[in-house]
N, C-alpha and C positions, 0 to 999 in steps of 0.2 A: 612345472611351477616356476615362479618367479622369483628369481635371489630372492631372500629375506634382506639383502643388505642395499640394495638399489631402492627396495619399499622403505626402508628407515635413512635411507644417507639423503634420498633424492623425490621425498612425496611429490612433490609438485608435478614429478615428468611424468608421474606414477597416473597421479588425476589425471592431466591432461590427457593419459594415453588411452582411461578408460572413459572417458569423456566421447574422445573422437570416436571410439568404438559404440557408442552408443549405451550403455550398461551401466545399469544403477547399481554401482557400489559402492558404498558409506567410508571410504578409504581415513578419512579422522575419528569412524568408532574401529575400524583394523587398528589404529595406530595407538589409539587408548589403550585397545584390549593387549595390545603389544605389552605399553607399558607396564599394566599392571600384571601381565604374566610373569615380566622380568623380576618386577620386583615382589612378588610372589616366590620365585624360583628363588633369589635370592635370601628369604626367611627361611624361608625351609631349608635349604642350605645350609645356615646360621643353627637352625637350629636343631638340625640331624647332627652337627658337628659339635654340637653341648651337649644332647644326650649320649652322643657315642665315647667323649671325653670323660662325661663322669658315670656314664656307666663303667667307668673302668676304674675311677677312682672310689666307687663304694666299695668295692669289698678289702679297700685297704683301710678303710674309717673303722672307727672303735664303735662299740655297739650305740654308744649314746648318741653317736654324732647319724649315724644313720638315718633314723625314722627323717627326721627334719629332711635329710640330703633326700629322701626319698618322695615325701611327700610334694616337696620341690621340683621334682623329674614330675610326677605322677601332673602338674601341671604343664609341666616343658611336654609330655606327650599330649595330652587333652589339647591345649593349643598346636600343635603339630598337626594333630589330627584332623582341626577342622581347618587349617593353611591346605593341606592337604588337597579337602575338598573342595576347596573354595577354586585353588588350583585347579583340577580337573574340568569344572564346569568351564571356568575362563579359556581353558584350552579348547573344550570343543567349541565353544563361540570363536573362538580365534581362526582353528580349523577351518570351518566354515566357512569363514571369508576368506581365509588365505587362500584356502583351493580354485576359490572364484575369481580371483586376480588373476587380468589376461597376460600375457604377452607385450614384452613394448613390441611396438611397431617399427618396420624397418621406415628409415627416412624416405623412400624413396615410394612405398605402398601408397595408394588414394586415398585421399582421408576428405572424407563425405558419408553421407546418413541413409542413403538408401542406396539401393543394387543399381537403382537407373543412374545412378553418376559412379559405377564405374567406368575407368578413362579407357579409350581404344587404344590400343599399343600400334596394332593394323591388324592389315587385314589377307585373305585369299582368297582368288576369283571373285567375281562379281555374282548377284544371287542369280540361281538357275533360273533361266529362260523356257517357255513351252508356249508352242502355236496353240493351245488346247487349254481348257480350265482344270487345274491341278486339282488330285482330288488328295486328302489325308490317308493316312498311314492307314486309320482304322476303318476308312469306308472301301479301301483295294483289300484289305488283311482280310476283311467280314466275308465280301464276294469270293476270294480266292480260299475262303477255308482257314486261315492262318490263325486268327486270331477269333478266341472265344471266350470275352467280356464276361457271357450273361450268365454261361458253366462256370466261367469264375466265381463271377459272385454268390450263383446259386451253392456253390462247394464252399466256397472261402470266406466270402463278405466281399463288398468292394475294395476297388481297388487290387482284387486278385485276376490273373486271367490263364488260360491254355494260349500253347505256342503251338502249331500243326505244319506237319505238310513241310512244305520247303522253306519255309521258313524260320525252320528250328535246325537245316541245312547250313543256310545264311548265316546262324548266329555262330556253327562252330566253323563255320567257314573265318568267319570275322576276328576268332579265338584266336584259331591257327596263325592267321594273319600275322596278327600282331605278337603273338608268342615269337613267330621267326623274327619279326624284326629287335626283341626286347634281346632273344637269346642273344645274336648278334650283336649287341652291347655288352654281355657280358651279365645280364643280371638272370643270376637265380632263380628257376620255379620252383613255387612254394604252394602248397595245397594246404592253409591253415584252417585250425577249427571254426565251426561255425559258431560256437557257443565258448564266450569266458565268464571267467571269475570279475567280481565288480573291482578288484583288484588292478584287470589290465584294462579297464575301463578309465577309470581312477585315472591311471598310469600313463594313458595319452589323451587325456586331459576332456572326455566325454561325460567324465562322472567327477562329481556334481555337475557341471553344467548344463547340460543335453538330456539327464537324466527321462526327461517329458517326452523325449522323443524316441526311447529304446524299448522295446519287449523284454519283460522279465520272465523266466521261466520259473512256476511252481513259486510264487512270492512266498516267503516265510519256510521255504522247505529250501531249496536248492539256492547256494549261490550262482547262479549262470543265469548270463542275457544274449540273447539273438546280436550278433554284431551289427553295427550297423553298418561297418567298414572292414574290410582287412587287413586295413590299419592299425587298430587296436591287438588283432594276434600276433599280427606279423612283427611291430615294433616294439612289442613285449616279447617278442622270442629270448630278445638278449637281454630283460632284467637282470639285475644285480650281477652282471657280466665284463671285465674291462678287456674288450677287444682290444684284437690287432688290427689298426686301421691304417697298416702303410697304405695299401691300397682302401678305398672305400668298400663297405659289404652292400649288394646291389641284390634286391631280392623284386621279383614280380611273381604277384599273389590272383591265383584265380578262386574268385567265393561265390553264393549267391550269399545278400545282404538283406538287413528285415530294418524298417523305421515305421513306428508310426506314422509320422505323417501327420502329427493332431495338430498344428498350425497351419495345415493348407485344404481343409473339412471340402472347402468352395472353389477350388483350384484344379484346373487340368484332369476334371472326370471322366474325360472322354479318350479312348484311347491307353497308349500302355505308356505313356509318360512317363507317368508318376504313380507308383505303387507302393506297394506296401514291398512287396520282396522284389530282389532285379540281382542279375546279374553282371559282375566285372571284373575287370583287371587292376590291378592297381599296384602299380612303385611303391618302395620303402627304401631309400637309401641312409646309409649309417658311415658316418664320414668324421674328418674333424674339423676343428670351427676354422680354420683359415680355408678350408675348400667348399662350406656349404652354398657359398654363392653362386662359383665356377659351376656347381653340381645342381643348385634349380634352373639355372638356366639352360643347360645341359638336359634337367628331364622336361624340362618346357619344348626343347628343339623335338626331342622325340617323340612325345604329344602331336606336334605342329607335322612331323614327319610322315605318320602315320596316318593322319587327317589328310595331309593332302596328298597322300599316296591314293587313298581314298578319292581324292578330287570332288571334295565335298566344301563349298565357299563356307567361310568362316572370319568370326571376329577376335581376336588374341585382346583379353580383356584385364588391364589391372585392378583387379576385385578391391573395393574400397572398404575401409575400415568399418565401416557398418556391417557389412557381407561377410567379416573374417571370424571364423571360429578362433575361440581363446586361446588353443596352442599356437597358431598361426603368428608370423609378424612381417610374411607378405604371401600370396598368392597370384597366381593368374590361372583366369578361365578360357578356353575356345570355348565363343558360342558357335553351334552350326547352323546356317538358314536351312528352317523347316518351312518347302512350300506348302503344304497344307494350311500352316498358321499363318502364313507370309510374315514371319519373324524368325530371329536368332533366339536358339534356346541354348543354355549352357549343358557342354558334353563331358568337356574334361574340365580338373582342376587341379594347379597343382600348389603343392605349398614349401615354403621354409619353416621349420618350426626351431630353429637352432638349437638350445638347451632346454628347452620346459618340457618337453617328454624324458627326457635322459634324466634332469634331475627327480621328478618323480620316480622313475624305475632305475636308478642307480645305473645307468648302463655309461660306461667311464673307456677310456683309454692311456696310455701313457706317452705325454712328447717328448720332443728329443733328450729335456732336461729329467725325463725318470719319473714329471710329476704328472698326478692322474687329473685328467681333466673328462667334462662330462662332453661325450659325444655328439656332434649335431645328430640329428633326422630330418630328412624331409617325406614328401608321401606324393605322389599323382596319381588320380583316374589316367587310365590310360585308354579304356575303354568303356565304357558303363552300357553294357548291351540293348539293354533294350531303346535307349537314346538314340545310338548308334544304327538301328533296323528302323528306326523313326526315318534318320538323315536318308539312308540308301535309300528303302522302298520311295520317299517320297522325291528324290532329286533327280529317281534314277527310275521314276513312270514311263513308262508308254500310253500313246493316246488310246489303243485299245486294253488298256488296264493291265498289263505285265508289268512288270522289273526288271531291267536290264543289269547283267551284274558287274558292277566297275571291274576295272578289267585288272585289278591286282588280284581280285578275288578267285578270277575266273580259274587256277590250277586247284585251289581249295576247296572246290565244286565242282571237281573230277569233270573240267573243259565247258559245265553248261555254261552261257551268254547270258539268259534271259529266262525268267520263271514265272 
């Protein structure tokens, strides 16, 4: 969440930043409701501190003076009573919108209204070349056995599918992959739950906002929702925690993930795209605020590392203000060209989220001076699998319909070349 004192010292930066983000919020009825919380709080106050004074001074009055002195209170509480309540509703209206207030933005992020202007950073390789007409992921998957859409759906609904055959090789071949290169950094693996409390949802800043797009399990029984990231477990590990961050906490997270998906009904049906569930890797770094910069940049290289160990061309994308989730106050994407689509789709992403997750989950540290300060987070896809078996299978065809396997893969796949 966002200071409370930047929303009251500095509204103006406050608008404009949810302006550029695109996001209708009423930030002059936040600042009413502010007000009249304050001075809500302040009555009650006043007058918890009259009834707690002379309830201490009645039992030293003579019997006459009492009833009056009582009668008196018996108003001081009836008016308390309904401050009180009056209070409470004005909090959860206030609530409500505070939790919705985004992130500022860092100066440097794109600030534009749709995904198409976000800005090119650059780029690697040029898109894959083939003497032959490229075919998609899902018309080689269907023929080779790999992938089966129609068992999905007939099991799941759409948007579900089965992975077969060697190509469920491929995907821990790709794990593996990238696990060596993450360990070699130094970051931790983490196997977190697939199910939280709306609490760690809350807490990296999915709920309320996103709420539209999560599976809830058992509504009205169970608090637990399907993650939609490994984000949310993993950077709730350390709730109401005040690390030791001489060194930064480096954790990489393997989950499968669940979204609905209810805003893209007509989008990318074809194929394993976009689904309902997928598996991935994903970063979570926990650092302090003079290094979170050093440290996106840092998990962006790895990203970029891994990608073109891969040798898969792609576009390093500064994701614009439109495109940013509300924790977020800069991100970047690699998109990869998918010959199949002959377009760049996004693979990875990564973010800064400096303090708006920490302050929701209390998760603090102490600097040099003893005093406790709230920890950056940042978070990266590092791989999001089935994206990722999109790029190969399709860059890395053969004209008579094989898949040749990039050759970092090639020890992960016990020597085979080609499937």
């Amino acid at each position: 969440m966002l200071d409370i004192k930047i929303i009251r010292e500095n509204p103006e930066l406050v608008k404009d930043n949810i302006k550029k983000r695109n996001l209708k919020i009423d930030l002059d009825a936040f600042l009413e409701l502010d007000k009249q919380k304050n001075l809500l709080i302040t009555k009650t106050d006043e007058l918890r501190s009259l009834r707690n004074s002379v309830s201490k001074e009645i039992p030293q009055m003579s019997n006459e003076e009492k009833p009056a002195k009582i009668a008196e209170m018996k108003k001081v509480w009836d008016e308390l009573k309904l401050l009180e309540e009056e209070q409470k509703a004005i909090q959860v209206s206030w609530e409500d919108l505070y939790w919705r207030i985004p992130n500022i933005l860092d100066e440097t992020a794109a600030i534009w209204i749709t995904d198409e202007d976000n800005i090119l950073d650059s780029t690697f390789l040029e898109p894959t070349k083939f003497d032959f007409e490229p075919k998609t992921h899902y018309e080689i998957g269907e023929k080779k056995d790999w992938i089966d859409i129609e068992k999905g759906s007939e099991i799941s609904g759409a948007r579900f599918w089965y992975l077969k055959w060697d190509i469920v090789f491929l995907q821990f071949a790709i794990i593996n992959f990238a696990l060596s290169k993450l360990w070699a950094k130094w970051y931790t693996p983490i196997l977190p739950p697939l199910m939280t409390k709306q609490k760690a949802l809350f807490g990296t800043g999915f709920y309320p906002a996103d709420e539209d797009g999560l599976y809830q399990v058992n509504p009205w029984v169970d608090d637990l929702y399907m993650i939609w990231t490994s984000e949310v477990p993993v950077t709730s590990y350390h709730a109401w925690e005040t690390l030791d961050l001489e060194e930064p906490k480096r954790y990489v997270a393997y989950s499968s993930c669940f979204r609905r998906e209810a805003w893209s009904a007509w989008k990318d049906t074809r194929g394993i795209l976009r689904g309902h569930q997928f598996d991935k890797l994903e970063m979570v770094t926990f650092c302090k605020k003079e290094e979170s910069q050093k440290l996106h940049d840092e998990m962006v290289a790895i990203e970029e590392d891994i990608w073109q160990s891969l040798k898969i061309p792609y576009n390093k994308m500064n994701v614009c203000s439109w495109d940013l989730w509300n924790p977020a106050m800069k991100k970047f994407d690699l998109e990869a060209w998918m010959p199949g689509q002959q377009k760049f789709r996004e693979v990875t992403s990564c973010s800064n989220v400096w303090e708006y997750q920490s302050r929701r989950l209390a998760i603090k540290y102490k600097d040099e001076g003893n005093k406790s300060q709230y920890a950056h987070t940042l978070n990266g896809t590092v791989i999001a699998l089935s994206r990722c078996l999109i790029a190969v299978i399709e860059n890395y065809q053969t004209k008579d319909g094989n898949v040749k396997i990039p050759e970092v893969l090639i020890p992960f796949m016990w020597g085979r070349e080609e499937i």
